[in-house]
C-alpha positions as a Python dict, from the first residue, in 0.01 Angstrom:
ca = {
    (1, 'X'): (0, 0, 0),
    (2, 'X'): (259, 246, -119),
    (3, 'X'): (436, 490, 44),
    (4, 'X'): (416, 360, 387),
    (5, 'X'): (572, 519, 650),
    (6, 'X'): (679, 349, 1023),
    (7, 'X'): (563, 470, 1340),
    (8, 'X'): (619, 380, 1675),
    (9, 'X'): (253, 336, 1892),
    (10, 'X'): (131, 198, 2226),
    (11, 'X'): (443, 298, 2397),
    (12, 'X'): (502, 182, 2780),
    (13, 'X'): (539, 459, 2998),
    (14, 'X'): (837, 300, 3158),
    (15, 'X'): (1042, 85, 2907),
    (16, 'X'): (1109, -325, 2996),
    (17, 'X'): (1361, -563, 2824),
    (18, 'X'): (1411, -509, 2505),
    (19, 'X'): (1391, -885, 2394),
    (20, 'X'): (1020, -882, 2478),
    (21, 'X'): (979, -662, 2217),
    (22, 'X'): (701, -517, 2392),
    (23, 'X'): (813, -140, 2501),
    (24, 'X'): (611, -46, 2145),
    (25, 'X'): (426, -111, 1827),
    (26, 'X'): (639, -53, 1551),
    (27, 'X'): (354, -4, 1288),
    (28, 'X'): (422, 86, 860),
    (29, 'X'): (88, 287, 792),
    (30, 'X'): (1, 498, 486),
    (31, 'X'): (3, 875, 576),
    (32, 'X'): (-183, 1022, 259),
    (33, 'X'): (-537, 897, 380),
    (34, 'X'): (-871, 1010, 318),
    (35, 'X'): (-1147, 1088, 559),
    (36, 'X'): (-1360, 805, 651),
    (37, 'X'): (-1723, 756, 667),
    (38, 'X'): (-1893, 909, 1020),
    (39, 'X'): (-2191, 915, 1089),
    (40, 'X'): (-2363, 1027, 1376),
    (41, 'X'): (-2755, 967, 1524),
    (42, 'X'): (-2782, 1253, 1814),
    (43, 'X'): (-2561, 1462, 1977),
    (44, 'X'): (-2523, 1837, 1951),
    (45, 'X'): (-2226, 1986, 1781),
    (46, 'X'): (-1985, 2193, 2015),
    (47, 'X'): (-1877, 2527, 1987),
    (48, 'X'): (-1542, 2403, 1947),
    (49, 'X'): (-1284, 2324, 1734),
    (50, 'X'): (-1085, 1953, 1674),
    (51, 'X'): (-801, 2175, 1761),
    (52, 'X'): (-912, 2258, 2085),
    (53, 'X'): (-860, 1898, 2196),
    (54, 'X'): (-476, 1886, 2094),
    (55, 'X'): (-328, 1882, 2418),
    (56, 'X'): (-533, 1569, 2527),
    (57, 'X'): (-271, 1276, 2460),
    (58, 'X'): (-391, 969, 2364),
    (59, 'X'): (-259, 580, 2397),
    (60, 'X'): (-139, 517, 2054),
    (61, 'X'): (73, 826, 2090),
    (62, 'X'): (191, 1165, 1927),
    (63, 'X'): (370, 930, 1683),
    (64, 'X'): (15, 847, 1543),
    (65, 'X'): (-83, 1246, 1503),
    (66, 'X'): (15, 1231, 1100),
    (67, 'X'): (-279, 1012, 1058),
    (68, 'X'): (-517, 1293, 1204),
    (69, 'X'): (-444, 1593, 994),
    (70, 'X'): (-691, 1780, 752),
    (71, 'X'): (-805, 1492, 563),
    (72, 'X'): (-921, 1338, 877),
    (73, 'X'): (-1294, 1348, 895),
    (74, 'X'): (-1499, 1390, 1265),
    (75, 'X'): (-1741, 1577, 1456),
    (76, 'X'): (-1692, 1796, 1785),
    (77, 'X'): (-1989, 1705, 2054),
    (78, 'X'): (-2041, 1894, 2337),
    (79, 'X'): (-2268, 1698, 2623),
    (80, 'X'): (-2413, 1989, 2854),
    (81, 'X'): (-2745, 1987, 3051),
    (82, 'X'): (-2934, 2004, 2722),
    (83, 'X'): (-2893, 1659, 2615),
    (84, 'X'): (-2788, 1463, 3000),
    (85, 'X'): (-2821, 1115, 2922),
    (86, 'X'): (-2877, 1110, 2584),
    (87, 'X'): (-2710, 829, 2406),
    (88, 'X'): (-2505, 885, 2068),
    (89, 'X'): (-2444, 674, 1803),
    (90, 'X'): (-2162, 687, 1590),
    (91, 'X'): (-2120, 482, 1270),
    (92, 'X'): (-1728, 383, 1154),
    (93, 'X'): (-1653, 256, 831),
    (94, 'X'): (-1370, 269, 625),
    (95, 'X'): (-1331, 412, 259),
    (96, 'X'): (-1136, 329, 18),
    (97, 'X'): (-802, 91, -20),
    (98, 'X'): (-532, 302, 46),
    (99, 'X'): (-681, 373, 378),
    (100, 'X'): (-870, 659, 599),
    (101, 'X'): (-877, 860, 926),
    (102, 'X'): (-1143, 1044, 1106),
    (103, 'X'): (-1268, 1138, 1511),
    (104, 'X'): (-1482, 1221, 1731),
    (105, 'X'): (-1452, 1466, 2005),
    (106, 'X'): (-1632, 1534, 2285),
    (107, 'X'): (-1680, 1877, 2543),
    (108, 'X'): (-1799, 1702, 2860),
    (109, 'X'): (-1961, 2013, 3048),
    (110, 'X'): (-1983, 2030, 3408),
    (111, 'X'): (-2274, 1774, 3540),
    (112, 'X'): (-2305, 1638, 3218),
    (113, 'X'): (-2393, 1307, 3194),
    (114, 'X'): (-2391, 1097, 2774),
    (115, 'X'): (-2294, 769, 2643),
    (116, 'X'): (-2110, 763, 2294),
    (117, 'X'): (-2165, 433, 2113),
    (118, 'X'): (-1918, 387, 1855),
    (119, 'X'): (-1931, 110, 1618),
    (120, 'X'): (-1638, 31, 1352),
    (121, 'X'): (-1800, -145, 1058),
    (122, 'X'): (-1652, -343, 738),
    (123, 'X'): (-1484, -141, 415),
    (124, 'X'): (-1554, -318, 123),
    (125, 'X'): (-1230, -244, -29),
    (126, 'X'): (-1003, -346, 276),
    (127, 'X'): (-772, -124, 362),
    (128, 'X'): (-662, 19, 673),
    (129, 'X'): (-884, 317, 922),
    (130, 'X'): (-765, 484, 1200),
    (131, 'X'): (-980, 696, 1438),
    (132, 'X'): (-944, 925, 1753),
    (133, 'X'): (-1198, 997, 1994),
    (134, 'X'): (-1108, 1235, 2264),
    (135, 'X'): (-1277, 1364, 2583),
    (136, 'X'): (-1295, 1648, 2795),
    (137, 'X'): (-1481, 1585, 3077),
    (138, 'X'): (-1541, 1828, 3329),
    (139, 'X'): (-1620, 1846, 3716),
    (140, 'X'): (-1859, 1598, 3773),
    (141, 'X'): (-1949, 1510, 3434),
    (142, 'X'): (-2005, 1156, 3314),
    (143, 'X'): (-1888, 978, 2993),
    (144, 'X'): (-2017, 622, 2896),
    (145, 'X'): (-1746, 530, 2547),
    (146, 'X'): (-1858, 222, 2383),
    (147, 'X'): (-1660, 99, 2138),
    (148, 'X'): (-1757, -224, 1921),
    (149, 'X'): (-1493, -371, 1588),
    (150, 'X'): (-1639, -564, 1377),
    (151, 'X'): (-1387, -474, 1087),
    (152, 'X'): (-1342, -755, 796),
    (153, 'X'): (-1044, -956, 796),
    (154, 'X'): (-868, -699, 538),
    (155, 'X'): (-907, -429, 733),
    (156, 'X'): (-654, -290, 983),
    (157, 'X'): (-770, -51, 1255),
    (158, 'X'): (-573, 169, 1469),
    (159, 'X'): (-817, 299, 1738),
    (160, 'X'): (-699, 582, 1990),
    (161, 'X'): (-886, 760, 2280),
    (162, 'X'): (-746, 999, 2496),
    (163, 'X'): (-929, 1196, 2807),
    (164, 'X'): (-889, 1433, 3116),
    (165, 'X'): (-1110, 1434, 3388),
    (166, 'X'): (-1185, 1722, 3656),
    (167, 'X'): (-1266, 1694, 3986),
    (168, 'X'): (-1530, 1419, 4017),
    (169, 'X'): (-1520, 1323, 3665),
    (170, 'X'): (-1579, 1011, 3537),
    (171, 'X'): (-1493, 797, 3195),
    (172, 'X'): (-1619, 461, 3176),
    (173, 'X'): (-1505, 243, 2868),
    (174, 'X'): (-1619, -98, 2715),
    (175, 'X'): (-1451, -213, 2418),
    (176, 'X'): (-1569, -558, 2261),
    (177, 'X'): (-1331, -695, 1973),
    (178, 'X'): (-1554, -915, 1753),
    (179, 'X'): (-1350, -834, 1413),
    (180, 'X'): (-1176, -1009, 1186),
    (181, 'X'): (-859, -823, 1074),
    (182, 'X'): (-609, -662, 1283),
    (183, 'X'): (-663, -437, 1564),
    (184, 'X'): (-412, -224, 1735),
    (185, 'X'): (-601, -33, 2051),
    (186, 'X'): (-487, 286, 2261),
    (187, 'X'): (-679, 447, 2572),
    (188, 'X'): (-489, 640, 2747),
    (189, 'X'): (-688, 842, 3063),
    (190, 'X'): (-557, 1156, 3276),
    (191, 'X'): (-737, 1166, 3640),
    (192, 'X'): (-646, 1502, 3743),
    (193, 'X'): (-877, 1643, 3948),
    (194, 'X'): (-1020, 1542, 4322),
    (195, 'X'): (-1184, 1166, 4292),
    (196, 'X'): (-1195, 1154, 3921),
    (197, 'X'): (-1247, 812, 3803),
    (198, 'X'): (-1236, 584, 3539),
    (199, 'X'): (-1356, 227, 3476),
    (200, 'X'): (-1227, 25, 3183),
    (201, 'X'): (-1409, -321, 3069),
    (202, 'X'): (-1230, -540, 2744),
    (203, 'X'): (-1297, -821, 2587),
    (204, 'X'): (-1171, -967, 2278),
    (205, 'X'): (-1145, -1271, 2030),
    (206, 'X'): (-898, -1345, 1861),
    (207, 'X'): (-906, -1600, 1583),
    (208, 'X'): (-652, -1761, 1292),
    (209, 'X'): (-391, -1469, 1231),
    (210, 'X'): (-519, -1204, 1388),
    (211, 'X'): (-343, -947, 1562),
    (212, 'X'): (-439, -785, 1869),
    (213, 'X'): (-212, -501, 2021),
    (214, 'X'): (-357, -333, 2350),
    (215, 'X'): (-224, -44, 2528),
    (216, 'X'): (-394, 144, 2827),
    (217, 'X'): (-281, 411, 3052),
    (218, 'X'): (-430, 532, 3378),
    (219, 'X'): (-226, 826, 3494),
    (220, 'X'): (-355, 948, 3880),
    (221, 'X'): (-221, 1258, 3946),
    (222, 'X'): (-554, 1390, 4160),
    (223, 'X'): (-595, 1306, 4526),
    (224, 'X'): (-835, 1002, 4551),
    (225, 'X'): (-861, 928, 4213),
    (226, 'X'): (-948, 533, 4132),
    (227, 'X'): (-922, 320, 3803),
    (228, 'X'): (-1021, -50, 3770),
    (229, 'X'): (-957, -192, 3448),
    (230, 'X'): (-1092, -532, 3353),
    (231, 'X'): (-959, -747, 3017),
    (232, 'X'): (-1125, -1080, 2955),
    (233, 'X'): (-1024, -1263, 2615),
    (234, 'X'): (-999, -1593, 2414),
    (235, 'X'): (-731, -1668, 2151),
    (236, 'X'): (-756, -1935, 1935),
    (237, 'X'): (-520, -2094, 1636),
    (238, 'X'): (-265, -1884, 1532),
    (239, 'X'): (-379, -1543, 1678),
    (240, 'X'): (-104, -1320, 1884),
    (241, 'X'): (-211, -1031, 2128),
    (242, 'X'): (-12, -794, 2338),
    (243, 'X'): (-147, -659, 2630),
    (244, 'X'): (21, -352, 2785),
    (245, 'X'): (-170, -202, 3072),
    (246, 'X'): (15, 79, 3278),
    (247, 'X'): (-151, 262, 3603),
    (248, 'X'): (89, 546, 3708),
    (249, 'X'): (50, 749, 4078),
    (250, 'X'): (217, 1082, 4013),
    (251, 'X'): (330, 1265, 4286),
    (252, 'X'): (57, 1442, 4470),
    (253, 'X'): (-207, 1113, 4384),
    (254, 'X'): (-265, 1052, 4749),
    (255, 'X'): (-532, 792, 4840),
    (256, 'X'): (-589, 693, 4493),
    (257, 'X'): (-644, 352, 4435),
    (258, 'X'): (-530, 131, 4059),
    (259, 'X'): (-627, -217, 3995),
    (260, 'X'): (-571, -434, 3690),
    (261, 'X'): (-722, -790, 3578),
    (262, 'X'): (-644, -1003, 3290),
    (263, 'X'): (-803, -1311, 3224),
    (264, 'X'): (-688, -1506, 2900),
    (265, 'X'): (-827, -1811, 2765),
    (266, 'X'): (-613, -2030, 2558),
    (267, 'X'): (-750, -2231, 2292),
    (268, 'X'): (-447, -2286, 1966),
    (269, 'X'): (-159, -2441, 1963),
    (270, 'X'): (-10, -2155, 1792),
    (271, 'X'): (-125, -1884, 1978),
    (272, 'X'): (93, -1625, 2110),
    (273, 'X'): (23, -1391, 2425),
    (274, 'X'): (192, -1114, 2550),
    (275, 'X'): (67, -961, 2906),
    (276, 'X'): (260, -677, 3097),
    (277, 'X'): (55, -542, 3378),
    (278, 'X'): (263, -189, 3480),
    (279, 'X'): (202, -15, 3812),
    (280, 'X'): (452, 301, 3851),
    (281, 'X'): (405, 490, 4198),
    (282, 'X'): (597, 828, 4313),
    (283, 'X'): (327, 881, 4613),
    (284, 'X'): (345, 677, 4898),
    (285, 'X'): (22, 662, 5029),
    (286, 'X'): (-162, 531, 4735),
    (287, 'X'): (-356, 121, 4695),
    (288, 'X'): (-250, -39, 4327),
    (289, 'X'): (-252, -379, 4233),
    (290, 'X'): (-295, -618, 3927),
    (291, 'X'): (-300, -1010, 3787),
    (292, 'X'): (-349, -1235, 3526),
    (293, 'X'): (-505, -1566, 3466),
    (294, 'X'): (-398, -1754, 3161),
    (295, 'X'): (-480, -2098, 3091),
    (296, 'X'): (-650, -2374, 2897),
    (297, 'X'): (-997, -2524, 2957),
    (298, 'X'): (-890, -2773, 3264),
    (299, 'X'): (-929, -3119, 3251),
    (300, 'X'): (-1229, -3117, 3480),
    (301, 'X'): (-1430, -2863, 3260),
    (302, 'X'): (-1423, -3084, 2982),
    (303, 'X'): (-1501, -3369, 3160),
    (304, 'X'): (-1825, -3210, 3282),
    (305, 'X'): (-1954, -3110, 2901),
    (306, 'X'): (-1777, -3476, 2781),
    (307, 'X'): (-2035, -3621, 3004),
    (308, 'X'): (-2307, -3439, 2908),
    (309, 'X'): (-2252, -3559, 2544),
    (310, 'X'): (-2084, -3193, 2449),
    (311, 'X'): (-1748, -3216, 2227),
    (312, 'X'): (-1391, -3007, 2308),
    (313, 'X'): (-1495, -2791, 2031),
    (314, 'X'): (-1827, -2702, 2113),
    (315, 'X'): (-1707, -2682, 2503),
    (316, 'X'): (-1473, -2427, 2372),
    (317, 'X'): (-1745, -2215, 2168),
    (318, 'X'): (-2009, -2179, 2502),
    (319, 'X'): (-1724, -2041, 2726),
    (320, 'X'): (-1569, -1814, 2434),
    (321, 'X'): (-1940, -1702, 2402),
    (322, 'X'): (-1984, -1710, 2724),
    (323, 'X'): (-1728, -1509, 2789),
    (324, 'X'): (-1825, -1224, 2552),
    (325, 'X'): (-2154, -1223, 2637),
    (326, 'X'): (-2091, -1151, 2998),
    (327, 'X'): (-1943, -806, 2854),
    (328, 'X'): (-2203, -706, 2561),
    (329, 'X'): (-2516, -717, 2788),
    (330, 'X'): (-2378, -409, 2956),
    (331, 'X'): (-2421, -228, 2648),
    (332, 'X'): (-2703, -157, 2776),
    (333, 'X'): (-2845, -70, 2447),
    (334, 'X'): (-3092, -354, 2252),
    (335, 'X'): (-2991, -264, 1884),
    (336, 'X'): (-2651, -282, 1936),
    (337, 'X'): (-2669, -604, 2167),
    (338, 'X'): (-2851, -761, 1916),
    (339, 'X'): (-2566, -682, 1614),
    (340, 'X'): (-2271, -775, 1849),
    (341, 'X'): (-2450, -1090, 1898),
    (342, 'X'): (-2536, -1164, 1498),
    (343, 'X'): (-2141, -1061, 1470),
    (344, 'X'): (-2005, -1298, 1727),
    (345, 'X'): (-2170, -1565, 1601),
    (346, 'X'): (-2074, -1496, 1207),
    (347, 'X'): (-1702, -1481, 1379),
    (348, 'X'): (-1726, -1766, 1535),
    (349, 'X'): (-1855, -1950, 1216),
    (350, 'X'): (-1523, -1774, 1029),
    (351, 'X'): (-1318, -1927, 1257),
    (352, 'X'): (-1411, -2259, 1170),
    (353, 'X'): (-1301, -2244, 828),
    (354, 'X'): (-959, -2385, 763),
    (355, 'X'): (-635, -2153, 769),
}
């Protein structure tokens, strides 16, 4: 890829020793891009433009904005009472090698209520794709994001979401990494009004020499606001993730409430995984908290499938299956449980193939 440029992405709110190398992404990505493919089943465009939505930030950061220009390609949706609970699919995929951008943006009316299924598909030619998808979401308006990567293992994608939410508003995310190639992943969520909410479900696999970079960002700055944000994953051989997750009370946050979860399973030698739960507070009376479980498959696990004839390696394939399943049945849509389940096990099956 010529002409590559650096940027820095998935920056901590708060910076942390600089020998963890984890304050940021430094990430060379090729600026001249083409649009990608979109394509969207429902929805009703917005009288609105993509510009509208530039003072929504994002998790990968402003530093990412380059990639997001003209040549980007998108839609603006508005959800209004027209279309409550209507469910919108939106088709990824990458074009051509030099790599491509596009987005999706949504106008979240008041008492609105839609879920946005997004699904990032292979490009042929490898290559890298970033996308965007940004919300507005007004007083008590609801907004399901779905996100599922199944990108090819010569495909790099930079995905980046960014919301605000008005009194009583509420964002719920699930995000389900079943790819191949790299993945670097940016949420970033503003609860400003009264009780705004926002609930944030994750689970990924990560497989030979994969890369998975994570960075979420919960900032409470409306009385009673909550966030829960739960991250289940397996790593296996050689794979490396980051996990940054950061849940900020500003000042004036009373009585919100923050909570974090990490669970990591541990199956490579080789593997490499970085976790820094965040919580920043400037308002005393506020409830945050967060942990992380990371760990192997214990002794008496294995001993249980050993005696039921099962070997280490397909003990290790039920609970990373396991594990994933748990989080694609609330999809809550059959097509798409169906393909993340055909795509699991295909990258399951890749990751028995030698290094």
């Amino acid at each position: 890829m010529e002409n590559n440029n650096e940027m820095k992405i998935n920056k901590l709110p708060a910076k942390t020793w600089y020998w963890l190398r984890m304050n940021d992404t430094a990430l060379n990505w090729n600026p001249d891009m083409t649009g990608c493919s979109v394509k969207i089943d429902g929805g009703k465009e917005a009288d609105k433009q993509a510009s509208d939505f530039d003072g929504i930030e994002t998790g990968a950061g402003r530093d990412a904005d380059v990639l997001f220009a003209q040549q980007a390609a998108g839609s603006v949706l508005v959800a209004d009472e027209t279309n409550k609970g209507q469910t919108v699919h939106v088709l990824i995929n990458g074009t051509g090698a030099n790599g491509s951008s596009g987005y999706a943006y949504v106008q979240a009316d008041a008492g609105s209520d839609m879920t946005v299924i997004e699904t990032f598909g292979e490009n042929a030619e490898g290559g890298s794709l970033a996308f965007r998808t940004r919300f507005n979401i007004e007083k008590d308006a609801h907004i399901r994001l779905v996100q599922i990567f199944m990108q090819g293992e010569n495909t790099t994608i930079l995905n980046d979401v960014g919301s605000e939410c008005a009194e009583n508003g509420q964002l719920d995310v699930l995000q389900i990494f079943i790819g191949k190639g790299n993945l670097y992943n940016g949420v970033r969520t503003e609860l400003i009004g009264k009780r705004a909410s926002t609930n944030m479900d994750i689970g990924y696999l990560g497989q030979k020499k994969q890369v998975i970079d994570i960075n979420l960002v919960v900032n409470h700055i409306g009385k009673k606001t909550n966030c829960n944000i739960q991250v289940d994953g397996t790593l296996k051989d050689a794979a490396e993730k980051i996990f940054r997750g950061s849940i900020d009370f500003k000042t004036g946050s009373s009585d919100s409430k923050g909570a974090e979860t990490e669970n990591v399973l541990l199956l490579g030698d080789d593997v490499v995984n970085k976790t820094i739960p965040l919580i920043l507070c400037a308002e005393e009376n506020v409830e945050g908290s967060h942990g992380a479980t990371i760990g192997e498959l214990d002794e008496d696990t294995l001993f249980y499938f050993a005696s039921r004839g099962i070997d280490m390696e397909t003990a290790e394939d039920m609970m990373t299956k396991g594990k994933m399943e748990v989080l694609y049945r609330k999809i809550q849509d059959e097509n798409t449980e169906k393909l993340v389940e055909k795509q699991l096990a295909e990258v399951m099956e890749y990751d028995r193939q030698e290094l």
